[in-house]
N, C-alpha and C positions, 0 to 999 in steps of 0.2 A: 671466481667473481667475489668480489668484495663487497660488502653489504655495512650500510653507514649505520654506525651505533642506534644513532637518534635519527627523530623522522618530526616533518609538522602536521599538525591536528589541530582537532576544535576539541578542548577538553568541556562537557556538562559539568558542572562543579556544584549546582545544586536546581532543586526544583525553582524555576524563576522564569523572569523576560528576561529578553536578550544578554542581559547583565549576565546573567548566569554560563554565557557561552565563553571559552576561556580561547583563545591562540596561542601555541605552542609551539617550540622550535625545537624543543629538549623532551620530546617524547621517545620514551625506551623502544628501538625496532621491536617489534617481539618476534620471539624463536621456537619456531616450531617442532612439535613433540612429536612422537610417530602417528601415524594416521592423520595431521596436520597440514595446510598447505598456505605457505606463506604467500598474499596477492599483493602485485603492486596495484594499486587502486589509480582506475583510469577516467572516471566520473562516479557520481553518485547522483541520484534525484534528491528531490527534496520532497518531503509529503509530511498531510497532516498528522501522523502519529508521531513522529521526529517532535513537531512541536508541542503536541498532546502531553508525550512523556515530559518534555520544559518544564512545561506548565503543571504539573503532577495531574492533567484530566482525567486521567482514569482509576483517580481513587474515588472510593464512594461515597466520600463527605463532598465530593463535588454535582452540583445539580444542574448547572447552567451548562450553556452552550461551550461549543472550544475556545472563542474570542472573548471570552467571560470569565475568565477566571483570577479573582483576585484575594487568596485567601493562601494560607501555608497546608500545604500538608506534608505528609510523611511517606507514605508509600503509595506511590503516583505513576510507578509502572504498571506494563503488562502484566510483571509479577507481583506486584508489592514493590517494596523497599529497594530503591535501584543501590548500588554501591556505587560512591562518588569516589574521583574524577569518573567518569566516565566519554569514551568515545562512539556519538550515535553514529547516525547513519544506516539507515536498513536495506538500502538499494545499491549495491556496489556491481560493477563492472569491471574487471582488474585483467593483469597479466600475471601469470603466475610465475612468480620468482623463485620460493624454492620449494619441494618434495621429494618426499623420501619415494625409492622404489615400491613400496608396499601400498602406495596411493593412488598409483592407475596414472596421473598426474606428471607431464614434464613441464621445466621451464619452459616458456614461450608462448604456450596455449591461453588463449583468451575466456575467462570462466566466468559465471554468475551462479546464485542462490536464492532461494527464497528468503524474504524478511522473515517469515515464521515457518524455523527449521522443526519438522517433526520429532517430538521426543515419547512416542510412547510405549506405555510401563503397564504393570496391573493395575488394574482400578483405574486407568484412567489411558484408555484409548486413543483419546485427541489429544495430549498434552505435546507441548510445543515448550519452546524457547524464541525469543525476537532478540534477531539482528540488532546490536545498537542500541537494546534497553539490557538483558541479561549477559552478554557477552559484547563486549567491544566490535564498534561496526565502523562503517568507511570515509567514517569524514577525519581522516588522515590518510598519509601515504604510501601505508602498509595496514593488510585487514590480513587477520590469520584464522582461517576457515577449515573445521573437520575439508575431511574428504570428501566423506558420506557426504556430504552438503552440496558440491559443488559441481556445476553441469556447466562441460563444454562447451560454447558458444565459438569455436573461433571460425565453423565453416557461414555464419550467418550473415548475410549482407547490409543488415543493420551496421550503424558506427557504436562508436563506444558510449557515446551520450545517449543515443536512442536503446541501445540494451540495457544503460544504467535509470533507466527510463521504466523498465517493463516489470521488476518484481513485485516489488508492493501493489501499486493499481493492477496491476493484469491478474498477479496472483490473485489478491482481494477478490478481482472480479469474475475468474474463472471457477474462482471457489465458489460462490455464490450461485452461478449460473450452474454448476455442478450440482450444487446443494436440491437445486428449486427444480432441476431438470428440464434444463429449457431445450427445445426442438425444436424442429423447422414448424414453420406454419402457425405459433404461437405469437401473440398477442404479450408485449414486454412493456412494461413502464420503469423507467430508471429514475432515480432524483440525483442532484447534483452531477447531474448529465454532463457538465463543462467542465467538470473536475477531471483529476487524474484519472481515480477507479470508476467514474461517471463515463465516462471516453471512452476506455478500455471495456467496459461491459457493455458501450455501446458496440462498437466494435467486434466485441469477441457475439455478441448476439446474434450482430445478423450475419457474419459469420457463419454459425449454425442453423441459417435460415429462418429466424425470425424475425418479425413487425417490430420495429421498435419504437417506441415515443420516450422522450425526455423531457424531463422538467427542468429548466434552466433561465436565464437573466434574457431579455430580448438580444442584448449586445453580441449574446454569445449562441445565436439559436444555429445561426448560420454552421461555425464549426462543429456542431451538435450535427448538424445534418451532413457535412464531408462525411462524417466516419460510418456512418452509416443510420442514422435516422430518419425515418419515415416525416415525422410530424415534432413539434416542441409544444408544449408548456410555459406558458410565463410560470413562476414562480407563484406568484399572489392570485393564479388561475383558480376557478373551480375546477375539478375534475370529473370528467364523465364517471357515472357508477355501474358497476358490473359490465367492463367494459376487455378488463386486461389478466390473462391466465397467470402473470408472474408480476408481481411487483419486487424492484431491485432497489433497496435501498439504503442510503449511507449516511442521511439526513435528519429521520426522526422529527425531535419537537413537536410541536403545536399542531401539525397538518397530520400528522401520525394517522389518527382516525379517519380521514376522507381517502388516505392510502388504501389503509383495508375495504371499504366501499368500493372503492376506484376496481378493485376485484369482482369477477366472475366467482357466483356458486361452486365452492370447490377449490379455488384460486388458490397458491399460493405466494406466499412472502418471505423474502429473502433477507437479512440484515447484517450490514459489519460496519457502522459506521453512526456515531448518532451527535452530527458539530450543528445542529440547530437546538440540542437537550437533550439530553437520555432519561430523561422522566417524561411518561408521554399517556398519553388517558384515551378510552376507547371503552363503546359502548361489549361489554364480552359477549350481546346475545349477535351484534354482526359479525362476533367469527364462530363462533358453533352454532350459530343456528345455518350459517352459511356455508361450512366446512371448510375455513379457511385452515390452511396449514403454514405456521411461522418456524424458518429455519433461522436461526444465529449462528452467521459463520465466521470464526477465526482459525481453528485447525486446516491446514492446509497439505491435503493425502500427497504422499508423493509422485502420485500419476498426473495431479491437477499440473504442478508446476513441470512436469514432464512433456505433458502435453505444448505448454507453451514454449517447451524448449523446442521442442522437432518443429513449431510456428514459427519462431526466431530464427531456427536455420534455415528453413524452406524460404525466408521474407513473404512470409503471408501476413503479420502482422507488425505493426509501423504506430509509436507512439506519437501524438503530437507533442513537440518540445516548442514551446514559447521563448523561453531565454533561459542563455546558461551565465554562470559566476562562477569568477575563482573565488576557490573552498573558504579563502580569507573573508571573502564578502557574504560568510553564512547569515550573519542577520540580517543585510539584504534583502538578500531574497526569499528571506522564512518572511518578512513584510512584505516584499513583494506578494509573496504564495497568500498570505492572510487578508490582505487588499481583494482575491478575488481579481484582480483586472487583467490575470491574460490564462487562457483555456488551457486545458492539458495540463504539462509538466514543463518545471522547471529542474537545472540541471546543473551541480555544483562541480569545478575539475579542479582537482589537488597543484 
């Protein structure tokens, strides 16, 4: 088999809006080293970190919200300081094109990965690397992925849009529920419920037999309640107090405080996500004098996204995909995703 030099992509070319996304026809294929596996890339999602990193929101001269950011910075990734060009994408779905024997890995096989591949060392336990900010990710049409990283999917009766669908939100959200230790028979509140990892933690919740409620837009309460919710939340709702064992949330801001309320004595709180503001105020005697417990989760164990793979292949779990684009129409649909007006996921194919 012959494999074409160049390949096309969306090159990042700096911290910005859309300007910043570059099209490319003349992207070097890359060639894989041993323990390496070259994927032809079969969809990708599209999610708020993808355009987080654009926008440098996760440096810490930024205070506002993810739709708010109009200032320069300098190191705006996951890690710091991204190396430009770079190609995002943290959600890939591919076929795998080439591998070495020593990979476990043949051509043909249908694979995915997590957006945040574990990377840890001394001193530091949970450290990770992301898909798409530190290493080149799938919005082109060749992604070149360790091994270690890469979990078969080809027995799973999902398509390729819906498994290019499940890393990032499902990861995110399986982390989280892992994190907070959620069970059957507990009492769950999610925010940004109609989102991607809002959906999927719906989903993966009651799943594990619990109550869920979501806090989401009226328009969108409906498909909040397919996936598996009990009850919704407007948005600009009061929320009952000492009410819910697990608060799951990706939101933050301003309501931050009525979150922790919104907790039972003991409760915990879960967090990987903060596009309403990440500076957030709370009374501290309603969480220690209540024993609340706050998890921040971005490390993601290798059993969490394991888990979800033996789901993937059993089809126990089913992302909602609202619309897909071709990869050319990336700014698109990063506007579509930021408008907020269709539930779940959207879905880029090369």
């Amino acid at each position: 088999m012959t494999l074409p030099k160049t390949m096309s992509g969306v090159f990042l070319t700096c911290h910005g809006g859309p300007e910043a996304l570059e099209w490319r026809d003349d992207i070097p294929v890359p060639t894989p080293a041993p323990g390496q596996v070259l994927v032809r890339v079969a969809a990708a999602g599209v999610n708020n970190t993808d355009i987080n990193t654009r926008i440098g929101w996760y440096s810490s001269d930024v205070t506002g919200a993810t739709d708010a950011v109009d200032q320069e910075v300098e190191a705006g990734g996951w890690g710091g300081a991204l190396n430009f060009p770079r190609i995002q994408g943290g959600d890939l779905c591919g076929i795998v094109e080439i591998a070495g024997p020593e990979t476990g890995f043949t051509p043909g096989q249908r694979v995915t990965c997590p957006i945040n591949l574990p990377r840890p060392r001394p001193g530091n336990p949970t450290g990770f690397i992301v898909l798409g900010s530190e290493i080149d990710g799938a919005f082109a049409q060749y992604c070149l992925v360790q091994a270690d990283d890469l979990y078969d999917v080809s027995a799973s009766p999902l398509s390729d849009n819906e498994i290019a669908a499940i890393p990032c939100a499902f990861g995110t959200a399986e982390a989280m529920l892992t994190r907070s230790g959620v069970t059957a028979g507990q009492k769950v509140l999610i925010t940004g419920a109609s989102g991607g990892v809002g959906l999927a933690a719906v989903q993966l919740a009651a799943l594990r037999g619990a109550s869920v409620w979501g806090v989401t837009g009226a328009a969108k309460a409906e498909a909040v309640k397919s996936q598996g919710a009990t009850a919704t939340f407007n948005r600009d709702a009061s929320l009952p107090t000492d009410m819910f064992d697990v608060v799951i949330d990706v939101v933050g801001g301003p309501a931050w405080a009525d979150l922790i309320l919104a907790l039972k004595p003991g409760g915990l709180y879960a967090v990987a996500g903060a596009i309403a503001g990440p500076i957030v105020q709370a009374d501290l005697r309603d969480i220690y004098l209540r024993d609340i417990t706050i998890h921040g989760s971005t490390h993601q164990p290798f059993e969490v996204f394991g888990r979800l793979v033996e789901l993937m292949n059993a089809g126990r779990i089913k992302p909602l995909i609202s619309k897909t684009y071709p990869l050319k129409d990336i700014a698109t649909a990063q506007e579509d995703f930021q408008s907020k007006t269709f539930p779940g996921k959207l879905v880029l194919v090369p």
